[in-house]
C-alpha positions as a Markdown table, in Angstrom:
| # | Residue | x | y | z |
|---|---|---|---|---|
| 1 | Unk | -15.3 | -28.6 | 27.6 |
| 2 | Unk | -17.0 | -25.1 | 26.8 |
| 3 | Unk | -15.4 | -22.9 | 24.4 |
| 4 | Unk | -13.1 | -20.0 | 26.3 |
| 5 | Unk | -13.1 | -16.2 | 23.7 |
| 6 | Unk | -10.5 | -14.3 | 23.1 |
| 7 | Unk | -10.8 | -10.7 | 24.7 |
| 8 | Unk | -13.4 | -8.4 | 23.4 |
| 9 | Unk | -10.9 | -6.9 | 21.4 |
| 10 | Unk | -9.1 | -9.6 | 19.5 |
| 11 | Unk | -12.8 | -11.4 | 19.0 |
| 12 | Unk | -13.7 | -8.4 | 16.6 |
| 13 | Unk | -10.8 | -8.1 | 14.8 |
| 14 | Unk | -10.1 | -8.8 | 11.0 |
| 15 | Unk | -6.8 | -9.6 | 10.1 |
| 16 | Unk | -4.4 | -7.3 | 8.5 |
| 17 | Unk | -4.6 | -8.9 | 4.7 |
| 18 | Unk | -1.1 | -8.5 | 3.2 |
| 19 | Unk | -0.3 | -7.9 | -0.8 |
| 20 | Unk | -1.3 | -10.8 | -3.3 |
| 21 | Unk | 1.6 | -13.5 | -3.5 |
| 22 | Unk | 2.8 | -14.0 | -7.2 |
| 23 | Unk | 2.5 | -17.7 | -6.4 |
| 24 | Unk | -1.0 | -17.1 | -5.6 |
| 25 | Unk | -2.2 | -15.2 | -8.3 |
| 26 | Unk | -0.5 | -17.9 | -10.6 |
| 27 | Unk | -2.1 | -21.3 | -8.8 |
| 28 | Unk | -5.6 | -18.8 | -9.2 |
| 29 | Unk | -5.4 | -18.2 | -12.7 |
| 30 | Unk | -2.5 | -20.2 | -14.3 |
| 31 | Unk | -1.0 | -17.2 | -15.8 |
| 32 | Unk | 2.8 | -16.7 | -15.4 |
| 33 | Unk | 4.9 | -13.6 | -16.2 |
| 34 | Unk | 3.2 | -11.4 | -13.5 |
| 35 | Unk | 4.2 | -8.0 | -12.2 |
| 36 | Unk | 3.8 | -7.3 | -8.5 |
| 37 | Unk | 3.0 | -4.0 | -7.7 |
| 38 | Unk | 1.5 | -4.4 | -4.4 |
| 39 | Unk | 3.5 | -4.4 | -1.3 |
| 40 | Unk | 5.6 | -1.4 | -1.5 |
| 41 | Unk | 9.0 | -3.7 | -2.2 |
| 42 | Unk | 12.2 | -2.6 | -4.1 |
| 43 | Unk | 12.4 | -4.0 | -7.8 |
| 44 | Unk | 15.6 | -4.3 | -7.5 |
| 45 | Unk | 15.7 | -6.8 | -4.4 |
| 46 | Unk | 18.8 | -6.6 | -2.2 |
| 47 | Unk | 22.1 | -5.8 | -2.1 |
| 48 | Unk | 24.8 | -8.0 | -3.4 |
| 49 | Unk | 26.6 | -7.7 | -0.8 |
| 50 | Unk | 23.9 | -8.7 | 1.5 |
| 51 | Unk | 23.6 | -11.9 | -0.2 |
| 52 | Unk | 27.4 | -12.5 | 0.1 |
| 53 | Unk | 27.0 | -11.6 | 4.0 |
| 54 | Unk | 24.2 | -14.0 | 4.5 |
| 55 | Unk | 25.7 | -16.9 | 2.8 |
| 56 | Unk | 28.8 | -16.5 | 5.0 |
| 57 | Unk | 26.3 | -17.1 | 8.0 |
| 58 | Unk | 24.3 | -20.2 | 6.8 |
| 59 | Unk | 26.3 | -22.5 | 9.1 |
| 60 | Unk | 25.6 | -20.5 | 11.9 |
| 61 | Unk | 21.7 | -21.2 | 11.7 |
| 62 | Unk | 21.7 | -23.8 | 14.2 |
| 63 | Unk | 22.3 | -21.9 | 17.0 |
| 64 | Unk | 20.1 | -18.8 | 18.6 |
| 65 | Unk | 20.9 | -14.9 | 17.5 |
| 66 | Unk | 22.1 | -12.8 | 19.5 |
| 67 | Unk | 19.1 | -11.6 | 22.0 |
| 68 | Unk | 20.3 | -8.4 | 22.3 |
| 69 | Unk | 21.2 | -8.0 | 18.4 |
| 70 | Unk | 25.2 | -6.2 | 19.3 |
| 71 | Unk | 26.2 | -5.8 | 15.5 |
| 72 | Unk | 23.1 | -4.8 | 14.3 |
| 73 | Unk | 22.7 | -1.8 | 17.1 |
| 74 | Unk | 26.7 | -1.4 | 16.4 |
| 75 | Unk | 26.1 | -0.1 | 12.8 |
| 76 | Unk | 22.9 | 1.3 | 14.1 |
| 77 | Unk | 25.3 | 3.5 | 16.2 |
| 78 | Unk | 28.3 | 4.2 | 14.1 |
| 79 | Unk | 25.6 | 5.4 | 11.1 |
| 80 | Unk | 23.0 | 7.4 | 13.2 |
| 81 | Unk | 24.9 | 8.4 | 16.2 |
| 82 | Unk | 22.3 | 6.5 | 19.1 |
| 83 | Unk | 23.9 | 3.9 | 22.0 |
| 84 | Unk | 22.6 | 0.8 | 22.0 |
| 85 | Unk | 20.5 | 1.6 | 25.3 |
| 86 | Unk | 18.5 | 3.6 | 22.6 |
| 87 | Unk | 18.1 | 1.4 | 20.4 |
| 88 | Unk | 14.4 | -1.5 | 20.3 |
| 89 | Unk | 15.1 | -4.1 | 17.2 |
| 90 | Unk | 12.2 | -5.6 | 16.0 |
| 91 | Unk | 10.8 | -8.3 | 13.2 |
| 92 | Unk | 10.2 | -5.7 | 10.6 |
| 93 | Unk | 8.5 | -2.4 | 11.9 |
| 94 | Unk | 5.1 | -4.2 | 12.3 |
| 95 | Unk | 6.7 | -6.0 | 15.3 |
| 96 | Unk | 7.7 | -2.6 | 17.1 |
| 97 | Unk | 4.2 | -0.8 | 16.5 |
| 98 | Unk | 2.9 | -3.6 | 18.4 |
| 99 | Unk | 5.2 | -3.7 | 21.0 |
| 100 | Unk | 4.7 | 0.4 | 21.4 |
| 101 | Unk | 0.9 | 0.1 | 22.1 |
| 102 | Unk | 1.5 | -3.7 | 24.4 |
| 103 | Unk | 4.1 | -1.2 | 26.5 |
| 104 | Unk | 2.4 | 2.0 | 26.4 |
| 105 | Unk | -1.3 | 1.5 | 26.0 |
| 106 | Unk | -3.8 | -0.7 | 28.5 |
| 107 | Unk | -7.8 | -0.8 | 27.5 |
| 108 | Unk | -8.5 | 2.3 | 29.3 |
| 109 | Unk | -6.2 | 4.6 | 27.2 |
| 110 | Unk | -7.0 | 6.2 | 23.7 |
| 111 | Unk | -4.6 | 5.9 | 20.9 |
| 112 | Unk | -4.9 | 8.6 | 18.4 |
| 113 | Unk | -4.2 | 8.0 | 14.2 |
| 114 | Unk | -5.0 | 9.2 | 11.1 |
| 115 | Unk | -7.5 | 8.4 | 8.9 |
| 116 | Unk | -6.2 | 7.2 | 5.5 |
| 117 | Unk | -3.0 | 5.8 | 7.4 |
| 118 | Unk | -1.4 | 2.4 | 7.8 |
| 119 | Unk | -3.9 | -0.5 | 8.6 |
| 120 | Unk | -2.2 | -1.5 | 11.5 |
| 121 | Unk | -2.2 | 1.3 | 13.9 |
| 122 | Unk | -6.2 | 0.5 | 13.5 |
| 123 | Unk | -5.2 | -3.4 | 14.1 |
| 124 | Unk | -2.8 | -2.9 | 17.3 |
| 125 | Unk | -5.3 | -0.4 | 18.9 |
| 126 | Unk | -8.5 | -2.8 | 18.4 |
| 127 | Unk | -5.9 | -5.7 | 19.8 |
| 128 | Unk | -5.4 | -4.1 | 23.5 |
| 129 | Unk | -9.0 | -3.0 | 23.4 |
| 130 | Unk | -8.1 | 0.4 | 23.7 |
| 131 | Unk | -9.9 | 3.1 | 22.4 |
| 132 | Unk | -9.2 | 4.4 | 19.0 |
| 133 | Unk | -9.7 | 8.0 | 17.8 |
| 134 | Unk | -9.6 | 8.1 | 14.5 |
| 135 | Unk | -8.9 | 11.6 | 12.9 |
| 136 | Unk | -9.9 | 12.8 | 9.6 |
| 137 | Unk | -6.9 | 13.5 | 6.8 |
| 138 | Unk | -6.8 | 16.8 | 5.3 |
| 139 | Unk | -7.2 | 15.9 | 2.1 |
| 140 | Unk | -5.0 | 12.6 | 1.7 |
| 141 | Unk | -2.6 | 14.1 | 4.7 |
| 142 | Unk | -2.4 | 13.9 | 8.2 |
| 143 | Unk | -4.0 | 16.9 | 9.9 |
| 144 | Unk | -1.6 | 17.2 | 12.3 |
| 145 | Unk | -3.7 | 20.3 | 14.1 |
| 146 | Unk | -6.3 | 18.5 | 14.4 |
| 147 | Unk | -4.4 | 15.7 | 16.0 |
| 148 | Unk | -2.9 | 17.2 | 18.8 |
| 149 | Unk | -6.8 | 19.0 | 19.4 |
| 150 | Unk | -7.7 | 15.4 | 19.7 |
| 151 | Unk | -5.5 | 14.5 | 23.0 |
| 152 | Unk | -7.9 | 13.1 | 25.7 |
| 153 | Unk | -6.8 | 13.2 | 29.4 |
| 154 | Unk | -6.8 | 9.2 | 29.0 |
| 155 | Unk | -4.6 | 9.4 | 25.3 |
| 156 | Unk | -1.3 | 7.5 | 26.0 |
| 157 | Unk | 0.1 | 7.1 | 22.0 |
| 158 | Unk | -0.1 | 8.5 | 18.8 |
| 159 | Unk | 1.1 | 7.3 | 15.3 |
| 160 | Unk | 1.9 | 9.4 | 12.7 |
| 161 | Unk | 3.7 | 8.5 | 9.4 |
| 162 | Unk | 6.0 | 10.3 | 7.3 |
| 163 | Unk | 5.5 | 9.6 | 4.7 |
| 164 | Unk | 2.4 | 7.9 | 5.0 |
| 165 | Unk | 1.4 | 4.9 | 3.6 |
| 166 | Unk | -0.9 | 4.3 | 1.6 |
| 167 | Unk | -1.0 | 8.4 | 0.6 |
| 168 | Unk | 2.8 | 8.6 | 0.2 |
| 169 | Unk | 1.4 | 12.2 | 1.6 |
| 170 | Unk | 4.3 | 14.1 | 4.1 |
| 171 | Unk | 4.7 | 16.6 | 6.4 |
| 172 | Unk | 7.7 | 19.1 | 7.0 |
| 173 | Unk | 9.7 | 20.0 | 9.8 |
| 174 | Unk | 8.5 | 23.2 | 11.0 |
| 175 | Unk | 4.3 | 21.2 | 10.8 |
| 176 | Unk | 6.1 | 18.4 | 13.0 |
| 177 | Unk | 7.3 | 20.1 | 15.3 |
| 178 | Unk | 4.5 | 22.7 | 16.1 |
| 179 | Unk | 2.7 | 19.9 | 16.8 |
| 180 | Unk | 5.2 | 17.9 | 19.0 |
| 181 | Unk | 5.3 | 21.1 | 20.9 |
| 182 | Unk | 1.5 | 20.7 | 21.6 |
| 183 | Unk | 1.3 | 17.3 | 22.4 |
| 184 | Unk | 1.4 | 16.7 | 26.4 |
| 185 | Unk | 5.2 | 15.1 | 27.9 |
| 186 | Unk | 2.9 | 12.2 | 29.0 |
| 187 | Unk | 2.1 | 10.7 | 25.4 |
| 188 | Unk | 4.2 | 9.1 | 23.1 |
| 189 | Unk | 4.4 | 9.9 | 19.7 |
| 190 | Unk | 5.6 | 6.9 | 17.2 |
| 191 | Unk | 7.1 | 8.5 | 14.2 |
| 192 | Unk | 6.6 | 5.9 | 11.5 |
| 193 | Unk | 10.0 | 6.6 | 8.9 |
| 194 | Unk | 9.0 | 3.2 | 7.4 |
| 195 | Unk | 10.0 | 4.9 | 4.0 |
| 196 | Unk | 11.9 | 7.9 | 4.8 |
| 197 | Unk | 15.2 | 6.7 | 2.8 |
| 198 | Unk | 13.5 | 7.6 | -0.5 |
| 199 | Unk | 13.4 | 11.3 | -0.1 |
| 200 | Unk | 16.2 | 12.0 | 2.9 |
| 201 | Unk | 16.4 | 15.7 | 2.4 |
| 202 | Unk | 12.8 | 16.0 | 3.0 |
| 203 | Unk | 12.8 | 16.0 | 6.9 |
| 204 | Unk | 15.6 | 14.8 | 9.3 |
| 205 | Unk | 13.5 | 13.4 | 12.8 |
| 206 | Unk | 16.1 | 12.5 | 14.8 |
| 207 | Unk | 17.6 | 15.9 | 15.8 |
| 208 | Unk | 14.5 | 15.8 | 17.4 |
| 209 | Unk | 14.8 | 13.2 | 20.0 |
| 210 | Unk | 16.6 | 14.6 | 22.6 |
| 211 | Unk | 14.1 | 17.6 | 22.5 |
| 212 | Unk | 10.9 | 15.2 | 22.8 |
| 213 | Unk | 11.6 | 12.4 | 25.0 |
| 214 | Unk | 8.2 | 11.3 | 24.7 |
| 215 | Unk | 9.3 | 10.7 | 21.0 |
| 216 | Unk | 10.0 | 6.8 | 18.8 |
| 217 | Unk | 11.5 | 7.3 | 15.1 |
| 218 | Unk | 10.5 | 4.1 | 13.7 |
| 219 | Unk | 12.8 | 2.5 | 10.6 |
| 220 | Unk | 12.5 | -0.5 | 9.0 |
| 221 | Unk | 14.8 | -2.4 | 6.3 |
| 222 | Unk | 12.1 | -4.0 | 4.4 |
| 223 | Unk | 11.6 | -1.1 | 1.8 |
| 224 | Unk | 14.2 | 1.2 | 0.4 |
| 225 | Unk | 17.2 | -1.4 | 2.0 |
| 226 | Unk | 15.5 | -4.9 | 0.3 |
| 227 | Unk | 15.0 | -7.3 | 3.2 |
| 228 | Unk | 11.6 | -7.3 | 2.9 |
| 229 | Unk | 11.4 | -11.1 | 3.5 |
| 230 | Unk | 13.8 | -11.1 | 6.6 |
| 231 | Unk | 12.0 | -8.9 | 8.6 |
| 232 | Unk | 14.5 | -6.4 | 9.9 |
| 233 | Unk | 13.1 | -2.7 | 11.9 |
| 234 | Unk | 14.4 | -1.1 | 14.7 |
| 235 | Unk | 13.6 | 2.5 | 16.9 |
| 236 | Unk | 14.9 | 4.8 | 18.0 |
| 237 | Unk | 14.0 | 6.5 | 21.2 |
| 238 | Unk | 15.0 | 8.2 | 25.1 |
| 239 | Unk | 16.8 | 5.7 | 27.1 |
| 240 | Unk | 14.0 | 5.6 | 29.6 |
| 241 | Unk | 11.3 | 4.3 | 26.4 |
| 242 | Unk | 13.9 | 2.3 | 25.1 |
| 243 | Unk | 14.4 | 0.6 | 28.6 |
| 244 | Unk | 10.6 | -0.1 | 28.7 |
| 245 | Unk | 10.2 | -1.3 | 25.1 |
| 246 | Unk | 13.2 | -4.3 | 25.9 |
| 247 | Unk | 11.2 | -4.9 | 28.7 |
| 248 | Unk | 8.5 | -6.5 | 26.6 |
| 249 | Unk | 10.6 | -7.2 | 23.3 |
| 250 | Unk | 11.1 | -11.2 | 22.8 |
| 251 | Unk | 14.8 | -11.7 | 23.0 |
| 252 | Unk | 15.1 | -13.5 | 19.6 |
| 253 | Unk | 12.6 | -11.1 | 17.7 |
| 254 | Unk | 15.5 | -10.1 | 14.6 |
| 255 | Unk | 16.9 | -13.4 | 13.6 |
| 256 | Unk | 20.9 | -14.0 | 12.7 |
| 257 | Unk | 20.6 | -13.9 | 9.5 |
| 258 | Unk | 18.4 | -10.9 | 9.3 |
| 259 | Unk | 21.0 | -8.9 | 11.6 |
| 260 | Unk | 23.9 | -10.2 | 9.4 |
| 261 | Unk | 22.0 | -8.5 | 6.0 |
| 262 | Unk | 20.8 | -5.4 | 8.2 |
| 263 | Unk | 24.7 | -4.7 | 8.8 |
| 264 | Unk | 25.3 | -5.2 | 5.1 |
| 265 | Unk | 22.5 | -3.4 | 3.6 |
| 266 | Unk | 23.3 | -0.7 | 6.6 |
| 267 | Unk | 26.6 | -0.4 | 4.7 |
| 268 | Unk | 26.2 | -0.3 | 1.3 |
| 269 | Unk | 24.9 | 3.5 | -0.2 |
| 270 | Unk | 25.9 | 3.1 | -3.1 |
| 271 | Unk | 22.9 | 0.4 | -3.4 |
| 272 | Unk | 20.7 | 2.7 | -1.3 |
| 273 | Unk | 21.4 | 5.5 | -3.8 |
| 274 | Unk | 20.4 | 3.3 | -6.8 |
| 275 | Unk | 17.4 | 2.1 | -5.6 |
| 276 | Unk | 16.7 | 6.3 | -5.2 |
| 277 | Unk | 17.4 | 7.0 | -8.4 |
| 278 | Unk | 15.3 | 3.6 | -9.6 |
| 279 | Unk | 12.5 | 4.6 | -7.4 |
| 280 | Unk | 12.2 | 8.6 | -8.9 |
| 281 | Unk | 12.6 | 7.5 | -12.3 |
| 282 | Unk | 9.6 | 4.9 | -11.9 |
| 283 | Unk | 7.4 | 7.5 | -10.0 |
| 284 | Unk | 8.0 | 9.8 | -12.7 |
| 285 | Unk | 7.2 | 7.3 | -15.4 |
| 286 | Unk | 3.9 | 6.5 | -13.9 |
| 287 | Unk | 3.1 | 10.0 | -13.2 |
| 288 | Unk | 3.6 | 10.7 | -16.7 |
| 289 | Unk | 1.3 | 7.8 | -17.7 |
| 290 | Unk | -1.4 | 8.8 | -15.5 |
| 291 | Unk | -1.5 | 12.1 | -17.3 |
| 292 | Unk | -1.9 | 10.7 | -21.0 |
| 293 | Unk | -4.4 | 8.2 | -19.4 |
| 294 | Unk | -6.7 | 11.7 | -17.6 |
| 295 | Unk | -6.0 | 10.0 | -14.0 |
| 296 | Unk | -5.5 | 12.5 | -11.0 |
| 297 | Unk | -3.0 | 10.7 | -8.9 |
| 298 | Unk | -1.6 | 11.7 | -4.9 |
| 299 | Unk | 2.1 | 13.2 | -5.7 |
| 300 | Unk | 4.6 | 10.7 | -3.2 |
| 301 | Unk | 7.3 | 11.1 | -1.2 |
| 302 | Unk | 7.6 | 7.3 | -1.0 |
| 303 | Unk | 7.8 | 4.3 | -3.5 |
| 304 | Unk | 4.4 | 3.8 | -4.5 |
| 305 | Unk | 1.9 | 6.6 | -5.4 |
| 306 | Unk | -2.0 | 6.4 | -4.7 |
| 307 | Unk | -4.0 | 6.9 | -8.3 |
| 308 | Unk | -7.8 | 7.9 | -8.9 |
| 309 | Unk | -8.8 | 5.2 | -11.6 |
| 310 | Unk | -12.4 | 7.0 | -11.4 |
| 311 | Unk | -13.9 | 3.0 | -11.1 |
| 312 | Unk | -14.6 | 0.9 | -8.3 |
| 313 | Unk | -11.0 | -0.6 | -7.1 |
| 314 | Unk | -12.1 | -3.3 | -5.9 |
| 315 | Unk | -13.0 | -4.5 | -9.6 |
| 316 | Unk | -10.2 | -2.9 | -11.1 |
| 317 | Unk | -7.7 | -4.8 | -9.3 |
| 318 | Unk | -9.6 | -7.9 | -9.9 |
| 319 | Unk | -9.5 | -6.9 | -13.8 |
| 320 | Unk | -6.0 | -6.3 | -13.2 |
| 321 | Unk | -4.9 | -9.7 | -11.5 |
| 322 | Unk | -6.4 | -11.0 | -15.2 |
| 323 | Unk | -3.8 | -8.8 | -17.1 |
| 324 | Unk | -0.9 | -10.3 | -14.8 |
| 325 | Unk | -0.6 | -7.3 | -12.6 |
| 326 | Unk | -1.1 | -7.2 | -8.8 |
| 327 | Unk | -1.5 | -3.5 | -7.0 |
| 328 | Unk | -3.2 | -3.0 | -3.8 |
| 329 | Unk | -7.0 | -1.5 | -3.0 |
| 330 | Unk | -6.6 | 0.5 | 0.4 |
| 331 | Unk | -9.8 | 1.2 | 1.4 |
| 332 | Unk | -9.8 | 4.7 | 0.0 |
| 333 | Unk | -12.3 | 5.2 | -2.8 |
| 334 | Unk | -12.3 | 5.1 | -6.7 |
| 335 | Unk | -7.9 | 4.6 | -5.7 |
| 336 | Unk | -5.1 | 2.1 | -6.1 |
| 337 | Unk | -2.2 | 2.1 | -4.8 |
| 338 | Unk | 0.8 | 1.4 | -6.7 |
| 339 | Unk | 4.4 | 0.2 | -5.9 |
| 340 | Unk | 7.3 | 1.5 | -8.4 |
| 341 | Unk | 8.4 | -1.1 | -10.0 |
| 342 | Unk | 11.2 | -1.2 | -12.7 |
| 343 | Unk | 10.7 | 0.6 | -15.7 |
| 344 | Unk | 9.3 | -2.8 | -17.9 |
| 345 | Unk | 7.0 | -3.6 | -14.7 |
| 346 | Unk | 5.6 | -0.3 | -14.8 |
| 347 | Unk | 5.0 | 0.0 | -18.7 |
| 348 | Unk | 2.9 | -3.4 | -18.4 |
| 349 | Unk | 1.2 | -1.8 | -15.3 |
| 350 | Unk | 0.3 | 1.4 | -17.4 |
| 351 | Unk | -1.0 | -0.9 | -20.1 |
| 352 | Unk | -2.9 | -3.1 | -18.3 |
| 353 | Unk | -4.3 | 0.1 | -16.3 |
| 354 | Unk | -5.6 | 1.4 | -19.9 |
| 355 | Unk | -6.9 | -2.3 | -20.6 |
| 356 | Unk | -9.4 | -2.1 | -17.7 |
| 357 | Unk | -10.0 | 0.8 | -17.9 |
| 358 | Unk | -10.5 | 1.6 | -21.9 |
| 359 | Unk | -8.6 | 4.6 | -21.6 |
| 360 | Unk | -6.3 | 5.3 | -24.5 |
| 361 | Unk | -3.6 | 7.1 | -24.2 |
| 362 | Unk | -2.6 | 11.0 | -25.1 |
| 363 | Unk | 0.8 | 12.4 | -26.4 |
């Protein structure tokens, strides 16, 4: 029987490579007592009252979710002001950037990102075969200009991210939309909102939706809401892209359970507010440490910030993972990036970062 490839593009793709697993870095070294810093989760878990909602579920995980996820695009609704027939759940926000390009996007069409932006706008784009143009940040930003320059007749998609990740760079209202207003009706724009919760004053996106039809918000409940392990996104878009995105959406994509805690973390501000408040205090903590240690560091709208440690990363996180502390390399050089974690997680970070580093400290 002779061997049948995947397509050309899938053949020649590496696989997105997700944050360190404590339970990893523990069977690897034997250490205990380790401080995650990697994956851009909130310290303080979930809501209490998403546990409570769960747990009144569990006896309902024999039997199939809801395919078209009613209480879930219910709060969606009553909190954000969309119908349901604008609303596309997915498994976490990774599943709905997929299923953007899979409806949007065939192998003679371009997709346009930035450089220094999320891994898997490269990964999708490579997946469909499709042509990726890749354009250069300004500075640790998107160049959102140059972006819209970049349209080809053949472009069918763009993702930009605010903020972005792994820069925790963003842009403001009036930059967005001079730039929507250059982009052709024919091309979508994905709006990536994967962190957007932690600094909600800084730009509202979805007044702009009924302006842009060619426009997706996308959200996810894995960061600032706590269900990072349930996988929990959803978009938001014109009822004519939202019709098309269901069209190639599994039907059981958000799990029961997941829906059930999306409601109740939907719900609950005053948990939403802590996790602000946790999430400013830690960034200003580590801001502060980074200037007694003589690092530059990328100031963040989102919960992790992107620090110069003036060495190779790739051996500083390994030097790191010795002192019990996982953070993440991103490809961008001599930098880390850093979730905030509480404040005892990111003392140990800031003293391990001296450690490897043999920086002292400076009043």
């Amino acid at each position: 029987m002779s061997f049948v490839p995947a397509n050309q593009g899938i053949s020649k793709l590496k696989p997105y490579q997700p944050g360190k697993p404590i339970s990893e870095l523990e069977r690897e070294l034997g250490i205990t007592d380790i401080v995650k810093l990697a994956s851009n989760e909130n310290p303080l878990g979930c809501s209490e009252k998403v546990k409570a909602a769960v747990a009144a579920e569990l006896n309902e995980i024999g039997r199939y979710p809801d395919g078209g996820g009613f209480i879930l695009k219910d709060q969606i609704k009553a909190q954000f002001g969309f119908d349901h027939d604008q609303i596309t759940l997915g498994n976490g926000s990774n599943d709905l950037l997929e299923i953007f390009a899979r409806t949007f996007v065939s192998e003679k069409d371009s997709v346009i990102y930035s450089q220094h932006a999320f891994a898997v706008y490269a990964l999708v784009t490579q997946a469909i075969n499709a042509e990726a143009i890749e354009v250069p940040a300004k500075g640790f930003s998107h160049d959102l200009e140059a972006m819209a320059a970049a349209v080809k007749d053949n472009t069918k998609l763009i993702f930009i991210a605010n903020p972005n990740n792994p820069t925790g760079t963003w842009f403001e209202e009036a930059e967005f939309e001079a730039f929507m207003q250059k982009v052709p009706a024919n091309v979508i724009v994905v709006l990536d909102e994967a962190y957007v919760e932690y600094f909600p004053e800084n730009f509202n996106s979805l007044k702009f939706l009924k302006q842009y039809p060619n426009l997706i918000v996308s959200r996810t409940l894995s960061k600032c809401y706590g269900l990072a392990a349930l996988r929990v996104g959803f978009a938001l878009a014109s009822v004519e892209v939202t019709d098309y995105l269901n069209r190639i959406r599994q039907p059981f994509n958000v799990n029961h359970l997941a829906m059930v805690a999306a409601v109740a973390a939907l719900k609950d501000e005053d948990f939403i507010e802590k996790s602000r408040e946790v999430n400013k205090a830690g960034m200003a903590q580590l801001e502060v440490g980074f200037k007694a240690l003589g690092l530059n560091y990328v100031p963040s709208r989102a919960n992790f910030i992107l620090v110069d440690v003036q060495a190779d990363p790739a051996e500083t996180f390994n030097q790191l993972l010795k002192e019990g502390v996982i953070v993440r390399p991103v490809g961008i050089p001599n930098h880390l990036r850093v979730s905030i974690g509480t404040e005892a997680e990111n003392a140990k970070f800031l003293t391990a970062l001296a450690k490897v580093l043999g920086l002292e400290a400076k009043a």
